[in-house]
C-alpha positions in Angstrom: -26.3 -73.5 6.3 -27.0 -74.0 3.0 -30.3 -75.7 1.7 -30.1 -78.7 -0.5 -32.3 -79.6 -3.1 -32.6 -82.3 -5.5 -31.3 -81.8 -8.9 -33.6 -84.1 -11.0 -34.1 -81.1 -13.0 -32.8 -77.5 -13.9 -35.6 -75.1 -11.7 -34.1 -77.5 -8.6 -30.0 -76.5 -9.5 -31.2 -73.0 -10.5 -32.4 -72.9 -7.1 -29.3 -74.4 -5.5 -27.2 -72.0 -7.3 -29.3 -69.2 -5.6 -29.3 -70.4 -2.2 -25.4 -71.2 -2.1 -24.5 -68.0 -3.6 -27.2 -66.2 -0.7 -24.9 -68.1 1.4 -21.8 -67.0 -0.2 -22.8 -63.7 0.5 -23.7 -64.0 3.8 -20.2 -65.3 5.0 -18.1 -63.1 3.0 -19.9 -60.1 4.2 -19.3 -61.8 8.2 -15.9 -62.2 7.7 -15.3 -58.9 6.0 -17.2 -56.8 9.4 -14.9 -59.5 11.7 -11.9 -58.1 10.0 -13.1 -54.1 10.3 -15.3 -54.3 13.5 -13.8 -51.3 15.2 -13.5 -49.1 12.2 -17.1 -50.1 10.7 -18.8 -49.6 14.5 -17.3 -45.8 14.2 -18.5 -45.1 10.6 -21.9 -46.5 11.4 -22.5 -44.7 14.5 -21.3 -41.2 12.9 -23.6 -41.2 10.1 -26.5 -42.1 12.2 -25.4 -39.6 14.2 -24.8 -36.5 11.4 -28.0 -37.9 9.7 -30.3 -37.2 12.7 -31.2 -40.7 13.1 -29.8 -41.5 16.4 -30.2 -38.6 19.0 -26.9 -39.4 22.1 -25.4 -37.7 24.6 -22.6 -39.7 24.1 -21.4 -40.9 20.4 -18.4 -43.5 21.8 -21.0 -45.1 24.1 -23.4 -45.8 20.8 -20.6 -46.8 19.1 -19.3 -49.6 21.7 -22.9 -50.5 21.1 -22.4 -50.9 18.0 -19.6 -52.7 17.6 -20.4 -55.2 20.8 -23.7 -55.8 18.0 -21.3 -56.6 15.4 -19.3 -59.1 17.4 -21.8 -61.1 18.2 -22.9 -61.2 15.1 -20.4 -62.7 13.8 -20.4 -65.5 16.7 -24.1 -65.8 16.1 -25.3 -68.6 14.8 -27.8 -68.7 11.5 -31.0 -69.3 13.4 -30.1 -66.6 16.3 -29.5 -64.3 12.7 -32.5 -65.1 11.1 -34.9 -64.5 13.9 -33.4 -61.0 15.0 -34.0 -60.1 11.2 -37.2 -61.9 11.1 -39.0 -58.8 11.6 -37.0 -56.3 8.9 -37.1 -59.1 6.3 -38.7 -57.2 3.5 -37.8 -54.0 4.3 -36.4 -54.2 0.9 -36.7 -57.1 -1.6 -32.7 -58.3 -1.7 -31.7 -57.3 1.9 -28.0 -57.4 3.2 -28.3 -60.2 6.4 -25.7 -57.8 8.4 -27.2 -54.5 7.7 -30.3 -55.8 8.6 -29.1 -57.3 11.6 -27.5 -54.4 12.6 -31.1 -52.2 11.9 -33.0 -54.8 13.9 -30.2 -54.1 16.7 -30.6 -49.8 16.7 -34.7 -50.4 16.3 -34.9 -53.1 18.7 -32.4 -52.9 21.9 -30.4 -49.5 21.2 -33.4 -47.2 21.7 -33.9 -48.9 24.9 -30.0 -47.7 25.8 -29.6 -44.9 28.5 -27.3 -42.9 26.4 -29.5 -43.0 23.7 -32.3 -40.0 23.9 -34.3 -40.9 20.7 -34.2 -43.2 17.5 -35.4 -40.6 14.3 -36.1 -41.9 11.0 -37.9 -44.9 9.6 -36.2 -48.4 9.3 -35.6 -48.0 5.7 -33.9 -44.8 6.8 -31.6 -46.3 8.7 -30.9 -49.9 7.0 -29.8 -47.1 3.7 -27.6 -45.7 6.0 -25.7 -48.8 7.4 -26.1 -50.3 4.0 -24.1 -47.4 2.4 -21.5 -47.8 5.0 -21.3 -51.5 4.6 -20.7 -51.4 0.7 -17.6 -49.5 1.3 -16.1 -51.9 3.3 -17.4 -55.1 1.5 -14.5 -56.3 -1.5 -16.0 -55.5 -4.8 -17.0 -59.1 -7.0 
């Protein structure tokens, strides 16, 4: 949700311009992985897989993973986002909320996965990748 502010003055609607078009953001790029889920879940695990940064004996198993990730965040709701990401947060200083949800995710829970035989890379490493995958899919404007 959205945070209001007063607008008494211009720093306060500067500031609501910034937080509503953060949130802006935040839905289109939800809506846009709800719409490519399967397709996105395969592009993400390949390139962490031809990169080196996920080591698997089995690529379709990572990639379920993946995309069972992606469904729930899209169900999730904005506190359940924020503190999964709470940890990543300035990995870099204008983050995507769904690439770093989805590097929490691999970091977090996947390495713990029995398919999975090791996690390579560092977090920046693999929010770059995800992120590069991401833009493709996300509408241009």
């Amino acid at each position: 949700m959205a945070k209001l502010f007063y607008t008494g003055n211009r720093e306060a609607k500067l500031l609501s311009k910034i937080e509503t078009s953060k949130e802006r953001e935040r839905i289109r790029t939800i809506s846009t992985i709800r719409d490519n889920v399967d397709a996105f879940s395969n592009k993400v695990a390949m390139k962490l897989i031809e990169k080196g940064l996920v080591e698997t004996v089995s690529k379709s198993s990572i990639e379920n993973q993946i995309a069972r990730c992606l469904d729930t965040l899209c169900k999730a709701e904005d506190f359940d986002i924020d503190y999964m990401i709470a940890p990543l947060r300035t990995i870099v200083p204008n983050p995507n909320v769904a690439s770093l949800y989805l590097t929490a995710f691999i970091v977090e829970k996947l390495i713990h996965h029995k398919d999975v035989i090791d996690i390579f890379g560092s977090d920046e490493d693999i929010y770059f990748c995800i992120q590069k995958e991401l833009s493709a899919i996300l509408p241009k404007g």
